[in-house]
C-alpha positions in Angstrom: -123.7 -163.6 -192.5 -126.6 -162.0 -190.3 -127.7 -158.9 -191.9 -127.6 -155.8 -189.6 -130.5 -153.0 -190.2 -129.2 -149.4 -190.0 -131.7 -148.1 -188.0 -133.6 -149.9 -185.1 -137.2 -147.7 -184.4 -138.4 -147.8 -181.0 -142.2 -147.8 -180.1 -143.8 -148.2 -176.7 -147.2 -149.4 -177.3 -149.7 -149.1 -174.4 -153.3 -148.1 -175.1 -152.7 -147.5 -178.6 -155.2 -148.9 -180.5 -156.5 -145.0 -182.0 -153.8 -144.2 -183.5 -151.4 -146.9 -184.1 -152.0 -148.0 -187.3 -151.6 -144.7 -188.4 -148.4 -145.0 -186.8 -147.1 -148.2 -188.0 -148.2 -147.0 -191.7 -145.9 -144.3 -191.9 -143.5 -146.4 -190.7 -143.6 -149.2 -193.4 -144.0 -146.5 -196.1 -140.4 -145.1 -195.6 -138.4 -144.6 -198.3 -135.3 -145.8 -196.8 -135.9 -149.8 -195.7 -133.1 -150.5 -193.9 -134.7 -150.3 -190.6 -135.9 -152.5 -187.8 -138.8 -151.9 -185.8 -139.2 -153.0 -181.9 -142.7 -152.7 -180.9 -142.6 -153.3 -177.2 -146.4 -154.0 -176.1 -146.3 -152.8 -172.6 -149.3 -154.6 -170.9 -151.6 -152.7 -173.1 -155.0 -154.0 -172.1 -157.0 -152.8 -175.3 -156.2 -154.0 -178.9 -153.3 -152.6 -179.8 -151.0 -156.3 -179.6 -153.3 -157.6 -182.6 -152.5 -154.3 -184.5 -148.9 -155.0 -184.2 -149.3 -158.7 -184.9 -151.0 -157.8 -188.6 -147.9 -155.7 -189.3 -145.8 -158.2 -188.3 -147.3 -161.0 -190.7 -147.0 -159.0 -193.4 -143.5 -157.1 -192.5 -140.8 -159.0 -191.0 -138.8 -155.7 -190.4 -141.8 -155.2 -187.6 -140.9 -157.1 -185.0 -143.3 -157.2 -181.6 -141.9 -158.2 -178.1 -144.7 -158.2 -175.0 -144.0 -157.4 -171.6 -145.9 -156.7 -168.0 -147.0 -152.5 -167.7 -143.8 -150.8 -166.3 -144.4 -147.1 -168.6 -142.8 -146.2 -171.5 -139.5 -145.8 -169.9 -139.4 -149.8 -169.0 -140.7 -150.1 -172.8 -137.6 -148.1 -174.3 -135.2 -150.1 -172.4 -136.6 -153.0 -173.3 -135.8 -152.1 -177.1 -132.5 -150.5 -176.0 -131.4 -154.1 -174.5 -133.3 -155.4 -178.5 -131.8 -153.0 -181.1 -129.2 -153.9 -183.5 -128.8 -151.2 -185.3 -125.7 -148.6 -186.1 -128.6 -146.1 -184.8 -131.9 -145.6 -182.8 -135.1 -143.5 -183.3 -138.0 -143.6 -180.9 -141.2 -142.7 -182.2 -144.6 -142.9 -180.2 -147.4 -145.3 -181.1 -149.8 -142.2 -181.6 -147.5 -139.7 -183.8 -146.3 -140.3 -187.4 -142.9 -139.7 -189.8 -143.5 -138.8 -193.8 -142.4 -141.2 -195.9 -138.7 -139.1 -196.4 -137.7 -139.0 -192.5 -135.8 -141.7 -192.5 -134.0 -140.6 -195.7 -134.0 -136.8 -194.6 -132.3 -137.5 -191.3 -130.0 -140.6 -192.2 -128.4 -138.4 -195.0 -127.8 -135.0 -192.7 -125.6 -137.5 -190.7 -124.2 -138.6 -193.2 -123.3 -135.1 -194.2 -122.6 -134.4 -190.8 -121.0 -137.4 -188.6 -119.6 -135.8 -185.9 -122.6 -133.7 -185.1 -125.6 -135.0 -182.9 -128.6 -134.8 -185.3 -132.0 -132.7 -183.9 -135.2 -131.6 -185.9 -138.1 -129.7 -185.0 -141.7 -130.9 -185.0 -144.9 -129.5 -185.6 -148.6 -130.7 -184.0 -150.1 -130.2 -187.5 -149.9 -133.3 -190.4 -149.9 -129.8 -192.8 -147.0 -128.6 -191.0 -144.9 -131.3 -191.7 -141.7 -130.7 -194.6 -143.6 -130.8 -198.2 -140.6 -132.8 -199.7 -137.1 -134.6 -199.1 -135.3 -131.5 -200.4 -131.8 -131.6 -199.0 -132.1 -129.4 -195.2 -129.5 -126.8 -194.4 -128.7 -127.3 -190.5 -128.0 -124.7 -187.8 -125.5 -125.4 -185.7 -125.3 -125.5 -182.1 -122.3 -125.8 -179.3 -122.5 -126.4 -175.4 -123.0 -122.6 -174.8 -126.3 -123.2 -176.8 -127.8 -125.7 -175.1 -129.6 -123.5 -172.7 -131.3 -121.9 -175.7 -132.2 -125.2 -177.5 -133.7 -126.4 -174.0 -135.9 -123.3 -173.8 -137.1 -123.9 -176.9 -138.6 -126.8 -176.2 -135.9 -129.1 -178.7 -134.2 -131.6 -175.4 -136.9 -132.7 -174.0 -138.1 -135.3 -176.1 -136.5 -138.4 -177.1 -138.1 -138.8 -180.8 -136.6 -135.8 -182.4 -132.8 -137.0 -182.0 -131.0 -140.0 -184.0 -129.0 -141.7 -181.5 -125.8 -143.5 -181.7 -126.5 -147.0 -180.5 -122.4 -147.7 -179.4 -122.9 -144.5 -177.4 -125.4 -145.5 -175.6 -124.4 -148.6 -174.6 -121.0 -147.5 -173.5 -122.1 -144.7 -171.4 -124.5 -147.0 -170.0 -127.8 -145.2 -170.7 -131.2 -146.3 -169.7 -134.9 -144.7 -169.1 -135.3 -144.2 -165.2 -138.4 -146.4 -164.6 -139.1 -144.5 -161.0 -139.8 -141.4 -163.2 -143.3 -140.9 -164.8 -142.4 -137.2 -166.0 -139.4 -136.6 -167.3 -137.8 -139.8 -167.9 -137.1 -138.8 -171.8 -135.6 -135.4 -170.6 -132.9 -137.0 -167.8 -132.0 -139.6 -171.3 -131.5 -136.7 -173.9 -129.5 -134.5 -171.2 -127.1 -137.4 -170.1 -126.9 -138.8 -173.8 -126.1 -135.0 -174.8 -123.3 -134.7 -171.8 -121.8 -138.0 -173.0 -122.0 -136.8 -176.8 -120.0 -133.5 -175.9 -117.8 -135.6 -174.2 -116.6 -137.7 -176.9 -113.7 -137.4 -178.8 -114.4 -135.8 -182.0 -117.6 -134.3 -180.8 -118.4 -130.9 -182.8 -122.0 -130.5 -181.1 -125.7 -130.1 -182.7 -126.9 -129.9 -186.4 -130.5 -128.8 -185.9 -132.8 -129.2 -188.7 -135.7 -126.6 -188.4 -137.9 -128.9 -191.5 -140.3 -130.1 -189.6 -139.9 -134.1 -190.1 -142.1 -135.4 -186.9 -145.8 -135.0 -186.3 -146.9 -134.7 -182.5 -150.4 -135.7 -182.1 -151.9 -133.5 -179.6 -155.7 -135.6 -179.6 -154.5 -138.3 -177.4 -156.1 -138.2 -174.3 -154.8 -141.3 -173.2 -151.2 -139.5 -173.4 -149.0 -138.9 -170.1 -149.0 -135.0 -171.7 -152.9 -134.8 -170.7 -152.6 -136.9 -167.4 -151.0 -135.1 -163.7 -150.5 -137.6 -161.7 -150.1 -137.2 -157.9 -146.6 -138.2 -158.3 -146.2 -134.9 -160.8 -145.0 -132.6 -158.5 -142.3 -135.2 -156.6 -141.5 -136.3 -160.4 -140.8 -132.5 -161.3 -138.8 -131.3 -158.4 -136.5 -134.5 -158.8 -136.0 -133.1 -162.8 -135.5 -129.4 -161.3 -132.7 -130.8 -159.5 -130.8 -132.6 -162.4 -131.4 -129.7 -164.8 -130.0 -127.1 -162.5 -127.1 -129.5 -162.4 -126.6 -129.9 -165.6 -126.7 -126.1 -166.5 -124.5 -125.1 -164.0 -121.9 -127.8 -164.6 -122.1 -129.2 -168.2 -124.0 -126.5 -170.1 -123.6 -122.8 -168.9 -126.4 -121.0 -169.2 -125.9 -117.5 -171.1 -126.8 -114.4 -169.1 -130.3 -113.8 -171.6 -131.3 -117.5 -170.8 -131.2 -117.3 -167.1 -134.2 -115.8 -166.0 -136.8 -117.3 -168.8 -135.0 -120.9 -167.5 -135.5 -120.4 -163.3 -139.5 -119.0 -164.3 -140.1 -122.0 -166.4 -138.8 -124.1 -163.4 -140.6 -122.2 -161.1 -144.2 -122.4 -163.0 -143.6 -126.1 -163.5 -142.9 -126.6 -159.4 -146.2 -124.4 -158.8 -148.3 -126.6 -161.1 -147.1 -129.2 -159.2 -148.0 -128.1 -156.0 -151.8 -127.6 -157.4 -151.4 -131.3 -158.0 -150.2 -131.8 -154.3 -153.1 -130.5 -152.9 -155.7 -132.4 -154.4 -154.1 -135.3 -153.0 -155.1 -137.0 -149.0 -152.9 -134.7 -146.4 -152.0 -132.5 -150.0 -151.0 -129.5 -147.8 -148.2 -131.1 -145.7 -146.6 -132.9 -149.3 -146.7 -129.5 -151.2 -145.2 -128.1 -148.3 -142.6 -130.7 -148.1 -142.2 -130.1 -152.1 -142.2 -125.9 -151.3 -139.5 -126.2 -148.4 -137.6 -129.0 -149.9 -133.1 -128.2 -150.4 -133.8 -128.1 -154.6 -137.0 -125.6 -154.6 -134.8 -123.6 -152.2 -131.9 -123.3 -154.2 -133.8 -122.7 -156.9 -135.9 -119.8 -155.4 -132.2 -118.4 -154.2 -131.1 -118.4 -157.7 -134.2 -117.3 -159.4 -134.0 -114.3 -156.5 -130.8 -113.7 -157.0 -131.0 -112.4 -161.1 -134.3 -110.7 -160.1 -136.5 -112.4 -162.3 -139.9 -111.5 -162.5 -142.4 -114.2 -162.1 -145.9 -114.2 -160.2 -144.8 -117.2 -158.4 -141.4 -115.9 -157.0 -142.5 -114.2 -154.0 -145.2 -116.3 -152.5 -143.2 -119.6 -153.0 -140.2 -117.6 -151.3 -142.4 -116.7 -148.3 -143.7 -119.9 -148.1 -147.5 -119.4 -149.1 -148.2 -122.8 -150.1 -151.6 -122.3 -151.2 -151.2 -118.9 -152.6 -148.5 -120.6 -154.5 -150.6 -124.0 -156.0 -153.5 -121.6 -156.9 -151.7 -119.6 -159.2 -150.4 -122.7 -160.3 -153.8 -123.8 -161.2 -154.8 -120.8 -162.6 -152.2 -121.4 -164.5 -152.5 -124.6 -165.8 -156.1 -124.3 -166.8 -155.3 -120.6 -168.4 -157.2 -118.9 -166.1 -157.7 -114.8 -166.8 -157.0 -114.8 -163.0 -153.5 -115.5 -163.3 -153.0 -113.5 -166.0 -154.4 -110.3 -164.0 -152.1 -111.4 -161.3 -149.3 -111.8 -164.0 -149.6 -108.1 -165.0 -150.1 -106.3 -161.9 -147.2 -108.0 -160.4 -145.1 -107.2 -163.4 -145.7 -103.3 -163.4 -145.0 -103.2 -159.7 -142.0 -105.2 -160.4 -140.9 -102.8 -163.5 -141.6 -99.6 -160.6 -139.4 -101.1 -158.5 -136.3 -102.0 -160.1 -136.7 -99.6 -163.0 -136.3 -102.0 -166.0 -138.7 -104.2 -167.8 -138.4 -107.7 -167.8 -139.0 -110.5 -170.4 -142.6 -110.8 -170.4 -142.7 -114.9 -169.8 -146.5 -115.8 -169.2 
């Protein structure tokens, strides 16, 4: 009989060759060995395919496929079509697990079956969980997925254990015409399909940190805008304020941090826009577009207070993609802007509002 691992681990590996044996050691040092591990070589020009080779010889739980450069999202699917295991984790090439995650998070679904299992991550090795000392989970519903999403906990797909079955049923893949955001639209239609199930009784979130994020990569899409950036994120607005309107309710505190986080991410993109050939006439086409619209209707319609709300309303395009910038590179400029429109705002309504730089 053909032995099936219990977890099947998921790396992209593209450009890797910094930090990926770092990687792959924290891998093979896990103290649960069930596991499989897909390393899908994406076209990565440097050395990173010999890396994975050496841990393959020695390891024949590491297993390394090669394919042409499509991003990671063509690299996840490609170990999504691989896996054969009750459950998948996706971890990238230049971030690390202690040697307990696998233990840690296998035994709170154990503990927990009928929960989708979350944990929180730190961009510090010293701020990772000292120990595999048994985690006590908060739980979340549908109401709180608005909160979990402004706390930065759905975006990413390497801090959730997914149910291979459930993916394959619902059909779930990595949209490869996406370069930001690909990992968010999985999590968010994973989660719907997850709530959706019979059975389902929502999130146990670990707050242990059990995931280091290296932030020193600057070969990382984090540290890279592209010009497709702001088409990329306007695309995402429109699925998110889909899914929070439909699937996930927002509650009445979350709604105005969640339009100004939208509407700060559209004017960084626009910023992008401009530094592109003809960048006026695309960030206009990105200001005017029917999702920014909508968007600006809602975000008007609560009275949020952001620096970005009235120009983008009126149409400024360039007043709109500088304070973008200034954004972006943490300018004291926008932050001058930031206040001074906030007082006036807080004159004219008469109440404060959350202060959401």
């Amino acid at each position: 009989m053909i032995h099936l691992p219990a977890v099947s681990i998921i790396i992209p590996v593209y450009r890797a060759e910094r930090f990926l044996s770092r990687c792959l050691r924290s891998v093979a040092a896990q103290t649960f060995t069930d596991w499989e591990c897909l390393l899908i070589d994406d076209g990565s020009p440097d050395q990173s395919a010999s890396i994975c080779r050496e841990f393959a010889a020695k390891d024949p739980r590491f297993l390394l496929f090669q394919q042409e450069n499509g991003g990671p999202g063509a690299a996840r699917n490609t170990g999504l079509r691989l896996a054969k295991g009750e459950f998948v984790l996706f971890l990238d090439s230049d971030d690390l697990w202690p040697p307990y995650f696998l233990q840690t998070v296998l035994q709170l679904q154990k503990e927990q079956p009928h929960r989708l299992v979350l944990w929180a991550y730190p961009d510090d090795k010293a701020g990772l969980a000292p120990s595999a000392a048994p985690v006590t989970p908060e739980f979340y519903g549908r109401k709180q997925m608005g909160r979990l999403f402004l706390d930065g906990f759905l975006y990413y797909v390497w801090n959730k254990l997914f149910r291979l079955d459930l993916v394959r049923t619902a059909n779930l893949a990595f949209q490869t015409d996406l370069r930001y955001g690909e990992d968010l639209t999985f999590c968010m239609e994973y989660i719907r399909h997850w709530f959706a199930a019979p059975g389902s009784e929502g999130v146990a979130f670990c707050h242990a940190p059990l995931y280091y994020y290296e932030t020193d990569n600057e070969a990382s899409i984090t540290y890279l805008y592209k010009p497709c950036y702001c088409e990329d994120e306007v695309r995402l607005t429109g699925r998110l304020l889909g899914w929070f309107s439909e699937d996930f309710p927002l509650q009445t505190p979350e709604q105005a941090p969640f339009f100004i986080h939208l509407l700060r991410t559209i004017a960084g993109g626009l910023s992008v826009d401009l530094a592109q050939p003809d960048g006026y006439a695309l960030a206009r086409r990105h200001l005017t577009c029917p999702t920014v619209q909508n968007l600006l209707a809602q975000a008007a319609g609560i009275n949020a207070y952001t620096p970005f709300l009235l120009p983008m309303r009126r149409g400024w395009v360039r007043l709109s993609a500088l304070l973008g910038r200034w954004r972006l590179s943490g300018s004291r400029w926008y932050h001058r802007v930031y206040w001074a429109g906030y007082h006036l705002h807080s004159l004219r309504t008469g109440k404060k509002s959350p202060v959401i730089l």
